[in-house]
ZADO-40334 format. One record per residue (C-alpha): x, y, z. Coordinates in steps of 0.1 Angstrom, whole numbers, padded with zeros to 4 digits, always signed. Example, Ala and Ser with C-alpha at 12.3 -4.5 7.8 and 13.67 -1.06 7.14 Angstrom:
residues 2
+0123-0045+0078/+0137-0011+0071/
//
This chain:
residues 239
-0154-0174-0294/-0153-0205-0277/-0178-0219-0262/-0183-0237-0221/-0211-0247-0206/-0219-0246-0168/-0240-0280-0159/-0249-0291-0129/-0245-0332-0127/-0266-0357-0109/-0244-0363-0083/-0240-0324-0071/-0210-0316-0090/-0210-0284-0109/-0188-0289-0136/-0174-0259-0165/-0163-0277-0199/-0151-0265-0232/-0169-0273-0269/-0153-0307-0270/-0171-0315-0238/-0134-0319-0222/-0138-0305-0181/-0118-0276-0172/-0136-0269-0137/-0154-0282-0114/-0166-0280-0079/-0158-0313-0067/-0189-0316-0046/-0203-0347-0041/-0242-0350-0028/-0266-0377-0025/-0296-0358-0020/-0324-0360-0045/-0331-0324-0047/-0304-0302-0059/-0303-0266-0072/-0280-0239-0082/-0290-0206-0072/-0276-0171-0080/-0282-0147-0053/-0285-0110-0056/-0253-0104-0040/-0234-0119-0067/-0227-0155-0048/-0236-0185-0066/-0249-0214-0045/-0252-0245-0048/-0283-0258-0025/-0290-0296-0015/-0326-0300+0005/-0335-0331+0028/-0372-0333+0040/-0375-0297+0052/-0337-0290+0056/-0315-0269+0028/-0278-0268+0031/-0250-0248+0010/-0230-0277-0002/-0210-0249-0023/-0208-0209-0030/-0187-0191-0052/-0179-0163-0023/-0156-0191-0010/-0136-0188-0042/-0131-0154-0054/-0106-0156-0079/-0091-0124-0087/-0125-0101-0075/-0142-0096-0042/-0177-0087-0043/-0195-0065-0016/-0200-0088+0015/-0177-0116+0001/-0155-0121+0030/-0118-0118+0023/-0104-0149+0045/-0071-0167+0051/-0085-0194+0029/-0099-0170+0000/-0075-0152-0013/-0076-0128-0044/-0052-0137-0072/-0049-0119-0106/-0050-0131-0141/-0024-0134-0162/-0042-0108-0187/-0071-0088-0194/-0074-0119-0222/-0062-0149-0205/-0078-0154-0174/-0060-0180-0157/-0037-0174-0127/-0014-0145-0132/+0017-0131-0106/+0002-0110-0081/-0022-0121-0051/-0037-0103-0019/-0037-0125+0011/-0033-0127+0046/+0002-0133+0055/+0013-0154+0087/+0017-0130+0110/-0023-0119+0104/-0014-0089+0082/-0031-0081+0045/-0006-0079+0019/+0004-0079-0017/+0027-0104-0032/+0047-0112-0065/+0050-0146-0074/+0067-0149-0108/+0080-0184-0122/+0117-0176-0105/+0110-0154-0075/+0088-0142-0054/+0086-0109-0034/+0059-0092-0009/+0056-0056-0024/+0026-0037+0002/+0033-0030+0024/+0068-0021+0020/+0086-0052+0035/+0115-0032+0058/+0082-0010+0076/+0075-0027+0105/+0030-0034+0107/+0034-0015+0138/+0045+0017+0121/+0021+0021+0095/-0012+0013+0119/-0015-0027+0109/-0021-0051+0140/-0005-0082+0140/-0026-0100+0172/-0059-0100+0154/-0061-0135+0144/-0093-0135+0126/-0078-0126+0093/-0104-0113+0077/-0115-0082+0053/-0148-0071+0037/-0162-0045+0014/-0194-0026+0022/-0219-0012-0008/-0210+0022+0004/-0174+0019-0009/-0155+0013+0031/-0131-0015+0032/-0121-0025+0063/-0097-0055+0075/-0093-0076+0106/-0052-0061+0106/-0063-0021+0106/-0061-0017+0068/-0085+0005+0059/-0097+0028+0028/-0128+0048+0010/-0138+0054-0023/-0137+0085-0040/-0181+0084-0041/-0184+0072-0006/-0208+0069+0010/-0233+0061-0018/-0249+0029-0024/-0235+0010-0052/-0231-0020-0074/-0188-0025-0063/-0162-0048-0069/-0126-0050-0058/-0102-0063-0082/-0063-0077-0079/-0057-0069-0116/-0033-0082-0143/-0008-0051-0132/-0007-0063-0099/-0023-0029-0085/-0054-0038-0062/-0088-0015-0072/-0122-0008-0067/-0147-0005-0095/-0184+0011-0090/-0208+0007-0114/-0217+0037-0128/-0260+0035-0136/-0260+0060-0164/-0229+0050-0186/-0237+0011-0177/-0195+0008-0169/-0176+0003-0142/-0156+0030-0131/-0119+0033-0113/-0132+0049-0076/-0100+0038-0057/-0067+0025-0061/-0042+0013-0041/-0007+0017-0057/-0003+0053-0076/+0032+0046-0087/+0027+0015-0111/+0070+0009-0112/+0066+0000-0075/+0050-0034-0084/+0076-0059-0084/+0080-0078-0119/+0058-0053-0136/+0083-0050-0167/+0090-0087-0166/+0127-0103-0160/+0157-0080-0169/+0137-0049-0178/+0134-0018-0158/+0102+0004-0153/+0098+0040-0160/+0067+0062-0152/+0057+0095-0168/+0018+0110-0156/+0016+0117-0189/+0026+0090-0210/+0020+0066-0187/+0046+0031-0175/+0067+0026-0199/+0094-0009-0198/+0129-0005-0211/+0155-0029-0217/+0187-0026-0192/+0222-0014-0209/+0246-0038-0216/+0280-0038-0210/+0314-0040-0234/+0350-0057-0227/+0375-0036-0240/+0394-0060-0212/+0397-0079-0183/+0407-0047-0164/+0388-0023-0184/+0345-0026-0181/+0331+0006-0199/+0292+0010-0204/
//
């Protein structure tokens, strides 16, 4: 296991570093206020507080940086996107992120090291068509307790338990498929109570670069490797 330590530094930085005390994240935050504190509120956000005489300001939360999950009440913005890991082990930035596109609409997006494609909603449907407004220029989204999501452009969905009153998160996982987890009081585990893409072959560059997706409900998504072909030839190309 490796070790990191979360240390908040004199001068209002929050800084993340690694056993060998080397910095792999930090807040950049600068403050010269003598009375700093970091404070994690019961909504998940962590803030970082700076007080003058009888004055306290947020100098820094972490709901303005979600990363790949979106807590209940964490506004989903133009500037605080959701982007997925690269694994369920390695959590740095992976290939799929939900954002809010330039013309105000939510959407999904592959971003792999030679391409990049938007994959929901279906790029040739017009927003109009599938109930998505395009003139509402707040661009922003936000998850209830009660499991309702509802965004600025129209998008809008349930989960499966609604409306009860839970501990919920919404995650853009490694698989590039967008969920929502409740937290499930008597198992103690988070639970899969909505997701957004049933058909996991539809997510562009699930099966990596020359590979082709194939789903069975029972097996599951399977990747295969694309045929090759032989030259008997020049004229003659047989599989």
């Amino acid at each position: 296991m490796v070790h990191k330590v979360l240390s908040l530094w004199k001068d209002g930085n929050v800084v993340l570093t690694d056993a060998g005390g080397t910095i792999i994240w930090a807040t950049a935050t600068l403050s010269s206020s003598q009375q700093l504190h970091l404070k994690l509120r019961n909504n998940g956000n962590l803030v970082l507080l700076a007080s003058k005489s009888t004055n306290t300001t947020i100098i820094w939360q972490s709901f303005d940086s979600p990363t790949d999950t979106l807590l209940t009440l964490q506004p989903l913005t133009e500037q605080a996107s959701l982007v997925s890991s690269r694994s369920t082990t390695n959590h740095s930035s992976g290939f799929y992120k939900l954002y809010f596109d330039n013309d105000n609409v939510l959407r999904l997006l592959y971003k792999g090291p030679t391409l990049s494609s938007v994959y929901f909603p279906e790029p040739w449907r017009l927003p109009m068509d599938i109930g998505r407004s395009t003139y509402n220029v707040t661009k922003t989204a936000v998850l209830d307790s009660f499991g309702r999501f509802t965004s600025s452009d129209g998008f809008q969905f349930r989960s499966t338990d609604h409306p009860k009153k839970l501990f919920r998160r919404l995650t853009m996982d490694p698989d590039g498929n967008l969920r929502l987890y409740s937290f499930d009081e008597k198992l103690k585990t988070w639970q899969v109570t909505w997701q957004l893409i049933p058909q996991p072959c539809t997510v562009h560059g699930i099966c990596g670069a020359n590979s082709a997706c194939n789903y069975d409900r029972v097996v599951g998504r399977t990747c295969y490797c694309l045929k090759g072909f032989k030259v008997k030839d020049p004229n003659d190309w047989t599989q």
